[in-house]
C-alpha positions in Angstrom: 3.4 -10.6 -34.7 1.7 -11.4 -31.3 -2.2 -9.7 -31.2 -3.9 -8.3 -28.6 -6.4 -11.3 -28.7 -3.2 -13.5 -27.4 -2.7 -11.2 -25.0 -3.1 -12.3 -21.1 -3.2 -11.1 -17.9 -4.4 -12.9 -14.7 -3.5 -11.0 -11.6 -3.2 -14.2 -9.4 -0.7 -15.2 -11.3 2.6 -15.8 -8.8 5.0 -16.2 -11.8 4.2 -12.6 -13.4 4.8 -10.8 -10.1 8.7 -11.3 -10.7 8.5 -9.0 -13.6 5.1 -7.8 -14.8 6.3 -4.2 -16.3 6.7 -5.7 -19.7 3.4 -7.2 -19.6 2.0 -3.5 -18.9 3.3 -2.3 -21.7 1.6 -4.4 -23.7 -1.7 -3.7 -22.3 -0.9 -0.1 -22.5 -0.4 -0.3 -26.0 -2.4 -3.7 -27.7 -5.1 -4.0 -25.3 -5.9 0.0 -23.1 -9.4 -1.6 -22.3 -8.9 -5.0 -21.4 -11.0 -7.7 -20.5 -10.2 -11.1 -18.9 -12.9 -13.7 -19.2 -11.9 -16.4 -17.0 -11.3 -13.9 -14.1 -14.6 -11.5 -15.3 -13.3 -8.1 -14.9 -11.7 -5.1 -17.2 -8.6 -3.4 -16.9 -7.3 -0.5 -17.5 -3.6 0.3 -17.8 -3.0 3.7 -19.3 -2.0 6.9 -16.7 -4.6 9.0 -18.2 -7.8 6.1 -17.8 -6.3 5.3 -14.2 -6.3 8.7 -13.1 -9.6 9.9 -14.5 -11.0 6.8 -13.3 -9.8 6.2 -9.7 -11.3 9.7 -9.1 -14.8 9.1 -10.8 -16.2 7.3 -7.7 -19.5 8.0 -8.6 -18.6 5.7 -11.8 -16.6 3.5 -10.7 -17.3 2.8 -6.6 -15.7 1.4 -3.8 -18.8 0.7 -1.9 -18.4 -3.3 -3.2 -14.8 -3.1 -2.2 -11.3 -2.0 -3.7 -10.3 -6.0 -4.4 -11.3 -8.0 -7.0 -12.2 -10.9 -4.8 -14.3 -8.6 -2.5 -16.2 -6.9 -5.3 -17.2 -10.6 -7.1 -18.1 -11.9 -3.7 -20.4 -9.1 -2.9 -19.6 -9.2 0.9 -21.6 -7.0 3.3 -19.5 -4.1 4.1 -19.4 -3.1 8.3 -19.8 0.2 8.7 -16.9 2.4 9.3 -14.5 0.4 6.2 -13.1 3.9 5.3 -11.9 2.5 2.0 -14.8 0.4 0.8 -17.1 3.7 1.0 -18.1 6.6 -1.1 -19.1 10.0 -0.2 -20.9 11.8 1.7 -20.5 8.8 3.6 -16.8 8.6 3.1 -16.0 12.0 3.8 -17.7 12.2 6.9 -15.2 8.9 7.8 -12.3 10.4 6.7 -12.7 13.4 8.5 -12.6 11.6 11.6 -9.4 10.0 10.8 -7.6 13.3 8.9 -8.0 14.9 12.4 -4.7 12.0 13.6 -3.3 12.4 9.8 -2.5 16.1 9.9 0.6 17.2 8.3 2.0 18.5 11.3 0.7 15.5 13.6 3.0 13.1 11.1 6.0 15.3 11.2 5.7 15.6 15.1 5.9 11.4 15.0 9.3 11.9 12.8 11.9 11.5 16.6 10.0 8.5 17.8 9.8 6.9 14.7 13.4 7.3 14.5 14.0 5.5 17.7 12.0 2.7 16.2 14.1 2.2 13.4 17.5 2.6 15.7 15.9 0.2 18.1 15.4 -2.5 15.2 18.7 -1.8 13.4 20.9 -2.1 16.7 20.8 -5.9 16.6 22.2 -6.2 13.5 24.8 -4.0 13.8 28.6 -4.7 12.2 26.0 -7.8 10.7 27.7 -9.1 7.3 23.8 -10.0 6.3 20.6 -9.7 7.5 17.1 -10.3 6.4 16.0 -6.3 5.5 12.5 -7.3 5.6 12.6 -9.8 8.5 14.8 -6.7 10.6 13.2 -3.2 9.5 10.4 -3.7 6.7 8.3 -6.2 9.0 8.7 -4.6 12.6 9.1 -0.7 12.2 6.0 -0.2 10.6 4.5 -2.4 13.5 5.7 -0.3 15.9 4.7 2.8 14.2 0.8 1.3 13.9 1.1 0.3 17.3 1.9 3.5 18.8 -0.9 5.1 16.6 -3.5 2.7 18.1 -2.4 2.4 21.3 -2.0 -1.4 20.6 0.6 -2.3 23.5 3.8 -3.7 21.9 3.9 -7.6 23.2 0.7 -7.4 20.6 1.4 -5.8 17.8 2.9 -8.6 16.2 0.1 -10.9 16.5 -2.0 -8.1 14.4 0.9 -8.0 12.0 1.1 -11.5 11.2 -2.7 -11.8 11.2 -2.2 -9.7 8.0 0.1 -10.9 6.5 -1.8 -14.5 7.0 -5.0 -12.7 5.2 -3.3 -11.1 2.7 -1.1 -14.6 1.6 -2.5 -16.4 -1.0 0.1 -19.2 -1.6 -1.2 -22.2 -2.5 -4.8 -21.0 -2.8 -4.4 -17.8 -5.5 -7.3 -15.7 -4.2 -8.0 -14.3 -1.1 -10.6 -15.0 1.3 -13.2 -12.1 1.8 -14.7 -13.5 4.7 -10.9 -13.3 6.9 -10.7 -9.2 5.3 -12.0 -7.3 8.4 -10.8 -9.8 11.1 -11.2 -7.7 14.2 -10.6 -10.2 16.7 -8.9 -9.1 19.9 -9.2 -5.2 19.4 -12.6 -4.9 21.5 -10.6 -5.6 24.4 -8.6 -2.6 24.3 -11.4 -0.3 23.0 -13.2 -1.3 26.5 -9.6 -0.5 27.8 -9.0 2.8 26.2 -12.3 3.9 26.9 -11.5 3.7 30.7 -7.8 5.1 29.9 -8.1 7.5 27.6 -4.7 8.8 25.8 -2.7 10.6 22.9 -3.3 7.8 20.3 -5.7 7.1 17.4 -7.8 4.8 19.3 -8.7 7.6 21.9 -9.4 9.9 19.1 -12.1 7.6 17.4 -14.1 6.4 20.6 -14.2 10.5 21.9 -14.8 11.8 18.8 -18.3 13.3 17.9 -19.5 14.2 14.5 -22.5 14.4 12.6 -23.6 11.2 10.2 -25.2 10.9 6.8 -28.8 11.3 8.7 -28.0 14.3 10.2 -27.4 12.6 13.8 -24.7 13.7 16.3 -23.1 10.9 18.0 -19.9 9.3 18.6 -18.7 5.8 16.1 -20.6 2.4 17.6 -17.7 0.1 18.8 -18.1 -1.9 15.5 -17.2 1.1 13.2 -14.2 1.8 15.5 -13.0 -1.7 15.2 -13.4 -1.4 11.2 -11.4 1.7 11.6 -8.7 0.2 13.5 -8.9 -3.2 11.7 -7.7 -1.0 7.9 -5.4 1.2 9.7 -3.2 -1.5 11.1 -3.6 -3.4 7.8 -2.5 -0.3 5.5 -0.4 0.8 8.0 1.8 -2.3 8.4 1.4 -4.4 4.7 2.3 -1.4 2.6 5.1 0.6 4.7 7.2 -2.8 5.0 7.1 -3.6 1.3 8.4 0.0 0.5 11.0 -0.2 2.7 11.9 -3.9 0.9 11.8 -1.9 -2.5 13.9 0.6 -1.2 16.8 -2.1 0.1 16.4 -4.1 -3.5 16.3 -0.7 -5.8 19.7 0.4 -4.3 21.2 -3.0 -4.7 20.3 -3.0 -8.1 21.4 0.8 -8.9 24.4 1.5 -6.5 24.9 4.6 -8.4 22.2 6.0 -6.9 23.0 4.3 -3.5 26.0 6.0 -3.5 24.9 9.6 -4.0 22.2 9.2 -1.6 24.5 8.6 1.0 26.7 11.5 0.3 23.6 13.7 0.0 21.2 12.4 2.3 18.7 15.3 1.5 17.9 13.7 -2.1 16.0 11.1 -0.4 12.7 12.1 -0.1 12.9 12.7 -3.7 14.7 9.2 -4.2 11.3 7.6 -1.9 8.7 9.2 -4.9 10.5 7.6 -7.3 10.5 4.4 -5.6 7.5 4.6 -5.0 6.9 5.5 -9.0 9.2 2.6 -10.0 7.6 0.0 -7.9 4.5 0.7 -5.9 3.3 -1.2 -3.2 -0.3 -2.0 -4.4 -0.3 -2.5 -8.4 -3.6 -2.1 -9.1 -6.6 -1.1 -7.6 -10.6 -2.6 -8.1 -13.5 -0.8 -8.3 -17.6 -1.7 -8.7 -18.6 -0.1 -12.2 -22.1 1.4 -11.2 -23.3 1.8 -15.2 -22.6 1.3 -18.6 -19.5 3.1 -19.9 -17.7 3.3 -23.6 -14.0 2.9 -23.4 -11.9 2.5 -26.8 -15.1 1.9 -28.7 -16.4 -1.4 -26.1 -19.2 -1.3 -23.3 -18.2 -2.3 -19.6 -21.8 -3.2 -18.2 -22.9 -2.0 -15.3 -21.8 -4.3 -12.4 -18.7 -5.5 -14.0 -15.4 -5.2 -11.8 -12.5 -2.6 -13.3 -9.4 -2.8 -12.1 -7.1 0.5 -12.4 -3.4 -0.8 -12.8 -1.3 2.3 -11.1 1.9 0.3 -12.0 1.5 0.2 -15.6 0.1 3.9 -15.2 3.7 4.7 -13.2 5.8 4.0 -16.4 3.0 4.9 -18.9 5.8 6.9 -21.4 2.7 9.4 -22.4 3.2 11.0 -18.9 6.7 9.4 -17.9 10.0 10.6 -20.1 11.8 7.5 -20.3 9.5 5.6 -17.6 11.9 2.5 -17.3 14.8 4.3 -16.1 15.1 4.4 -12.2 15.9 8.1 -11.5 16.3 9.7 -8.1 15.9 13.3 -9.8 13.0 12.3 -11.5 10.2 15.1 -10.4 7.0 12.9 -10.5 3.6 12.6 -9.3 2.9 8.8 -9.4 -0.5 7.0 -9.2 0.5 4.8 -6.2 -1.4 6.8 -3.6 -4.3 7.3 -6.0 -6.4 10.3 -6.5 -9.3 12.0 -5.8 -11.6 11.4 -2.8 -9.7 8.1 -1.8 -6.1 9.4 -2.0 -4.0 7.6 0.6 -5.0 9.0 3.7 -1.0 7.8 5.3 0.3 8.9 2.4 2.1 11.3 4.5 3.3 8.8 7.2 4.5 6.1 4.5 7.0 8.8 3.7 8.0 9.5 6.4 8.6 5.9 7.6 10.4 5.2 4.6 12.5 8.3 4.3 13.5 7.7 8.0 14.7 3.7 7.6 16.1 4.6 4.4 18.5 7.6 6.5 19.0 5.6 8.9 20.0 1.8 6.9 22.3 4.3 4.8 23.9 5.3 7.3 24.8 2.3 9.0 25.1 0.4 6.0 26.1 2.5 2.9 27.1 -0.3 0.9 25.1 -4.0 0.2 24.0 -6.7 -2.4 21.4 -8.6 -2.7 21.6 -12.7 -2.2 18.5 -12.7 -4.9 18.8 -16.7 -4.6 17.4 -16.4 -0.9 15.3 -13.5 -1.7 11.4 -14.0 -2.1 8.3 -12.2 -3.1 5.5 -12.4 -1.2 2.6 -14.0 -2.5 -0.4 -11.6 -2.4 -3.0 -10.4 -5.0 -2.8 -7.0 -3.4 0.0 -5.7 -3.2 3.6 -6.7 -3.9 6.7 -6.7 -2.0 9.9 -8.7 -0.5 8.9 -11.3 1.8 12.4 -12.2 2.5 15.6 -9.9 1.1 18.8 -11.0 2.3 21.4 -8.1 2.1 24.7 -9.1 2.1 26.9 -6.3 3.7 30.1 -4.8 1.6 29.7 -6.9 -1.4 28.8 -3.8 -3.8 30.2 -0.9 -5.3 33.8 -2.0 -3.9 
């Protein structure tokens, strides 16, 4: 019988991204607090520590960073990283940005983020294959961003590649923190926009005024607007794009469901929660562990790193009936947005991208395999996707 003390994890491991759910169950069951020693952090893997934990930010903080690589290299943070604060600082960020992430602000976005989607699709038209990733997952979401920022569209790709280059680690395993915030290029067009100001997010943060943590009323310096812009794009583009990849390979692999979605198109924003359940974007999730805490009878010191792993929480079978079963009635409420204070500010957007390219692949394309022998995970310690998924047109369900 294997024991938890043979039990391994190692997050930059390329080979365990193929598959890692069995894995998770193991450290869900043998090991709930679990500590790799070569890597020097804790994990924990059960829906009940991840949720109380993600939203215990005064325990565990994203001040040092939500990576691993960021948190051990104990980077300075520029001002304005939404996502590597905590309150009151935090909140005073965020309420800056929830003034463009409204609910009704998204759903007004819905028509021309259609005609994003049509616009990318049209080329491949009466295809018998095409790259899903390459056609919809890498340039929709770019488009979307772009609009958002303002960033003119002969651009846009250079942000998204730059990225997608950060966020690669093949051949190296970690990232780089120092290539995290690259914000090269984007002062140019805050000088631009302030001259030409317009509908878009970039507008919104140079005009805005609000009071800071001292008390001050001002406007955000140029560097905190760059920071700002710098994580939208990089949220914005990276983890849209992989869940419209994990929507092309989940129907592939469960045509049954393919099938009634496109008879009853209005089960899919159902279909995208448990997609987003079944394989979420970003696994797992680092914080900074600001003191001492007692989990399953051990002490994490203060100033280890903890990572919350929201995949194993997704299919935890304490919260989950029957977690391993892909079910597009499934009623759920996942862990891949996380919780509390730092809940996924586009959470709202991401579903709406991805319910829109799902409507609008399915209805071009109803039926499709996968070539899995040209399809290719991306290698990334943050999140996990398709880099390449070749769908091959007709071949299923025939």
């Amino acid at each position: 019988m294997t024991t938890a003390a043979a039990l391994s994890w190692d997050p930059f491991d390329p080979a365990l991204a193929r598959d890692p759910y069995p894995l998770y169950a193991r450290l869900r069951e043998e090991a709930p607090l679990y500590y790799n020693a070569e890597h020097d952090f804790y994990a924990v893997s059960r829906h009940v520590d991840v949720q109380s934990g993600l939203a215990d930010w005064q325990t565990y903080s994203s001040s040092r960073g939500d990576i691993l690589e960021i948190i051990q290299a104990n980077v300075d943070i520029p001002p304005g990283t939404l996502i590597f604060e905590d309150p009151p600082v935090h909140d005073i960020h965020r309420r800056l940005l929830a003034r463009v992430f409204t609910p009704r602000r998204i759903a007004q976005l819905e028509p021309q983020i259609r005609d994003f989607c049509t616009s990318v699709l049209e080329p491949v038209a009466g295809a018998e294959r095409f790259d899903l990733v390459e056609v919809v997952g890498a340039e929709m979401p770019m488009r979307v961003i772009g609009m958002l920022l303002g960033i003119p569209e002969a651009d846009q790709a250079t942000y998204r590649d730059r990225t997608d280059a950060t966020l690669d680690t093949t051949g190296r395993g970690r990232l780089d923190p120092s290539e995290m915030l690259n914000t090269e290029g984007l002062q140019a067009y805050i000088d631009w926009r302030k001259k030409h100001p317009s509908d878009d997010l970039m507008t919104e943060l140079v005009t805005a005024e609000f009071e800071d943590e001292k008390g001050t009323r001002r406007t955000l310096t140029d560097e905190e607007v760059l920071t700002y812009c710098t994580v939208v794009a990089g949220a914005g583009n990276e983890t849209t794009g992989r869940l419209i990849g994990w929507f092309g390979a989940l129907m592939a692999r469960y045509p049954e469901a393919r099938r009634e979605l496109v008879a009853d198109p209005s089960l899919l924003p159902n279909a995208i929660e448990e997609i987003l359940r079944f394989e979420p974007t970003g696994p797992f999730t680092a914080r900074y562990v600001t003191k001492d805490v007692e989990l399953y009878g051990r002490t994490v010191p203060a100033g280890s790193a903890m990572l919350f792993i929201q995949a194993a929480a997704n299919r935890d079978p304490e919260r989950f009936p029957d977690p391993d079963r892909f079910d597009i009635h499934r009623v759920t409420q996942h862990m891949s947005f996380g919780v509390g204070a730092h809940y996924c500010l586009g959470a709202a957007l991401a579903r709406l991208e991805g319910r829109v390219a799902a409507e609008e692949i399915l209805r071009r394309f109803p039926d499709w395999e996968i070539d899995w022998d040209g399809a290719e995970l991306a290698q990334t310690s943050t999140v996990r996707g398709w880099k390449t998924l070749p769908l091959v047109i007709g071949g299923a369900g025939r």
